[in-house]
C-alpha positions in Angstrom: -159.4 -43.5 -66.6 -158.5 -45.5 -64.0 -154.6 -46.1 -62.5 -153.9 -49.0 -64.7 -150.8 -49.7 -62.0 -153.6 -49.4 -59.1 -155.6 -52.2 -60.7 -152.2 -54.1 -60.9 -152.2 -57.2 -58.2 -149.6 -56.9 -55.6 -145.9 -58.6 -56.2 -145.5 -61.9 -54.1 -141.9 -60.9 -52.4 -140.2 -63.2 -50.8 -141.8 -65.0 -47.5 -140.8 -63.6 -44.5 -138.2 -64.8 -42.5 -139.0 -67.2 -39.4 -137.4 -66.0 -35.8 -135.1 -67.6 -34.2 -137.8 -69.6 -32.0 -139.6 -70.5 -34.7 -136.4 -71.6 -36.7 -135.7 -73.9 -34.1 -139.2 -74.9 -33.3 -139.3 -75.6 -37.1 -136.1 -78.0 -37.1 -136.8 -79.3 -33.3 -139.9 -80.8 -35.7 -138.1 -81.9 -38.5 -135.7 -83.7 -36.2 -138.7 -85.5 -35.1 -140.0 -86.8 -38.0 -136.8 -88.0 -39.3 -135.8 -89.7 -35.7 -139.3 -91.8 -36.4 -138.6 -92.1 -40.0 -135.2 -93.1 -39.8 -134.1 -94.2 -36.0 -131.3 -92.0 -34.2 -128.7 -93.9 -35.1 -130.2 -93.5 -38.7 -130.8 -90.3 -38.7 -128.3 -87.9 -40.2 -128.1 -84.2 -39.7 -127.7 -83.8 -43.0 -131.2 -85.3 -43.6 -132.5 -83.2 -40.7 -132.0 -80.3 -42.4 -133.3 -81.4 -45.8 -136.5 -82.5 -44.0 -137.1 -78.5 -42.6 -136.1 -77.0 -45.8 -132.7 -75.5 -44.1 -129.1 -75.9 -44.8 -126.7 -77.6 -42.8 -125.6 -74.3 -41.7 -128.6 -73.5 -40.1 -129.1 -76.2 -38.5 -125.6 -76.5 -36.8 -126.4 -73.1 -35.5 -129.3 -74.5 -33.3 -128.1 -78.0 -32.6 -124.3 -79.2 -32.9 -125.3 -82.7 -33.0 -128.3 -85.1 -33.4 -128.2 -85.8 -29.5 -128.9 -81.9 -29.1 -131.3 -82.0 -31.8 -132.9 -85.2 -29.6 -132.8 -83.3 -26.6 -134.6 -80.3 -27.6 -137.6 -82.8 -29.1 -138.1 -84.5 -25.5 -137.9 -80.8 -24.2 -140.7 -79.5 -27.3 -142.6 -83.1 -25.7 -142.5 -82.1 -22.1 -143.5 -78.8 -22.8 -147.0 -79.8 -24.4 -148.0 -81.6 -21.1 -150.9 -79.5 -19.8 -152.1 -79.4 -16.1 -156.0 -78.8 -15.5 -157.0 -75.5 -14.1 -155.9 -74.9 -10.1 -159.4 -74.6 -8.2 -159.2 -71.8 -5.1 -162.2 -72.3 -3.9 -161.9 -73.0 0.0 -163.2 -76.1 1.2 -163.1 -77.9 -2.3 -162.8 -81.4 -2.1 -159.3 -82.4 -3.3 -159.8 -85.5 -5.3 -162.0 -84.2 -8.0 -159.1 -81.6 -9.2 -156.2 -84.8 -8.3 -158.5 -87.0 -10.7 -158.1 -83.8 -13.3 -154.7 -84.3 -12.6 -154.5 -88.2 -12.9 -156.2 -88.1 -16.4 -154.3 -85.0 -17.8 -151.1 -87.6 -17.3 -152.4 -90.8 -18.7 -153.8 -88.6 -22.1 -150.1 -87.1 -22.5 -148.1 -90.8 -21.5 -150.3 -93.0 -23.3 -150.7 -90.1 -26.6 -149.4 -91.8 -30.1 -146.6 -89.4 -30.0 -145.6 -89.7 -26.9 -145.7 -93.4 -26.9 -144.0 -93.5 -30.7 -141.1 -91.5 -28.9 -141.1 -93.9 -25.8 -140.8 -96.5 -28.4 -137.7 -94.6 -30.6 -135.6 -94.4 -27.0 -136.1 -98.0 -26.0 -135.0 -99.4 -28.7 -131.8 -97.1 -29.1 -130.9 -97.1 -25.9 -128.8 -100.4 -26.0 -126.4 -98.7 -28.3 -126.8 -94.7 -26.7 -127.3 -94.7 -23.2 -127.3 -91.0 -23.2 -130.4 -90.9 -24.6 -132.2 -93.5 -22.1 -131.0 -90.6 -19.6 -132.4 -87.8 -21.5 -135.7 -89.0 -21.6 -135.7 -90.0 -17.7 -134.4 -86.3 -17.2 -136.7 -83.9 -19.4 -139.6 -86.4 -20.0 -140.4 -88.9 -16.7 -139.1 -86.8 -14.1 -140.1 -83.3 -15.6 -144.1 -84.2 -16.1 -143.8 -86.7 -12.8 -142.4 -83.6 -11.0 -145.2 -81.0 -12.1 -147.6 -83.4 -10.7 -146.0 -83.3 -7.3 -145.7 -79.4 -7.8 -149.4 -79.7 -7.8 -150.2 -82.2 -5.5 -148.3 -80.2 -2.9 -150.2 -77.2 -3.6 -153.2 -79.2 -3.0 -152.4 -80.2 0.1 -151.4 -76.7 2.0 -155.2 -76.0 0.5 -156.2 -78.6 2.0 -154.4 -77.9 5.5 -152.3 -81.3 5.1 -148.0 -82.0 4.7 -147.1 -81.1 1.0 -143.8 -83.6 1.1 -146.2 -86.5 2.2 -148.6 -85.9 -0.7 -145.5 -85.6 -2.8 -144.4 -88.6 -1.9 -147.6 -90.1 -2.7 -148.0 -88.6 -5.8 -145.1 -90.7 -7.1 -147.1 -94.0 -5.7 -150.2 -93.5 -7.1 -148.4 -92.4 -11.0 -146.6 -95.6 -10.5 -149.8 -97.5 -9.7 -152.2 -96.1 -12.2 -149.6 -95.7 -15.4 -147.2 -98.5 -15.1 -149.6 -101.4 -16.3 -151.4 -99.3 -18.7 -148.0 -97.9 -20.2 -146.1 -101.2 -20.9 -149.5 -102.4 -22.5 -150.0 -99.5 -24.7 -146.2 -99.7 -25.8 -146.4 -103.2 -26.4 -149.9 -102.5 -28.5 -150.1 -101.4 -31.9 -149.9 -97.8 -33.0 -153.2 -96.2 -33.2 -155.2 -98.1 -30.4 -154.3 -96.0 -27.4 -156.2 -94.0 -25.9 -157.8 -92.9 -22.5 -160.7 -95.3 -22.0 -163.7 -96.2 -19.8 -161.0 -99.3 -18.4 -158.6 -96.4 -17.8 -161.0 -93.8 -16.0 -162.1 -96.5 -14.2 -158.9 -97.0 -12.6 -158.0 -94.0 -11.7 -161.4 -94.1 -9.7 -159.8 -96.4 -8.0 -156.3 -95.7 -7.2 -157.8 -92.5 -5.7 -159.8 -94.5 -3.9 -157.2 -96.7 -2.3 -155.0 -94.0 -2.0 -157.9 -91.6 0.2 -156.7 -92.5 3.8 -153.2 -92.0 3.4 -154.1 -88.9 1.6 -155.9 -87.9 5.3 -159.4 -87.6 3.4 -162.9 -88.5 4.3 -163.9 -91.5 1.9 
């Protein structure tokens, strides 16, 4: 006869308990959804924490405050931006892994999150300057400067002054992103997007950028 307690489906204990990371990882998110929900200044912590299924307690543990809690969301965002593969190949033309670059920034800028989080700062930063600086600090100038990181490496590759390609790295973002940001932030939710219109200009800005570059066109 067989074990009746063998044939017996196992007990469901208890789920098991998230690490630390993924704790915070799992309130950083909550915090997001309630900033969009809500707006910072009606957010709550309390509300946070009902939102990840945590106490209070545990979330003060992570985050003393909702600016902390804000900060580690535009740090979670900067995070996700993704750089193309590096090409070693010698003698590889530049501009095909710069447009790889170029298009890796306009899909993260002009994403729906990304924009929806643009949109959440601008219109709290009247009444929390603080967080008008946060997103300049861990969002702008972290992705702008991993651009530059790469554009430099490009250029000792390509035998040419890493500053000066820095320095033009910062031109050409400015040129290719400023128009089509302020549009897409101005545009409904759910129409952005990379685009023919939008590949199309970075064509060009690489373009018009190729001589000071010191390429062949």
């Amino acid at each position: 006869m067989a074990d009746k307690a063998a044939e017996a489906p196992p007990r469901l204990g208890r789920p098991p308990a998230l690490s630390p990371q993924d704790r915070r990882a799992a309130l950083t998110a909550a915090a997001g959804r309630v900033f969009m929900k809500e707006g910072f200044a009606g957010a709550t912590m309390e509300r946070i924490a009902a939102e990840a299924g945590m106490s209070k307690r545990t979330l003060y543990r992570f985050f003393p405050d909702k600016t902390a809690a804000l900060e580690a969301l535009l740090c979670a965002h900067e995070q996700r931006f993704a750089l193309p593969p590096t090409s070693d190949a010698p003698g590889t033309d530049p501009r095909a892994e710069i447009r790889a670059v170029l298009l890796a920034l306009t899909d993260y800028l002009l994403g729906e999150d990304q924009l929806a989080l643009a949109r959440l700062v601008i219109a709290e930063a009247p009444h929390h300057p603080a967080l008008a600086e946060g997103f300049e600090r861990l969002e702008i100038s972290g992705v702008e400067r991993r651009v530059q990181e790469r554009f430099a490496r490009l250029a000792q590759q390509a035998g040419h002054d890493p500053q000066h390609w820095r320095a033009l790295a910062e031109l050409m973002i400015g040129a290719l992103i400023g128009p089509a940001h302020l549009a897409a932030l101005a545009g409904p939710p759910g129409q952005t997007g990379r685009g023919e219109a939008l590949e199309t200009r970075v064509d060009r800005v690489i373009a018009a950028f190729t001589p000071a570059l010191g390429l062949k066109g």
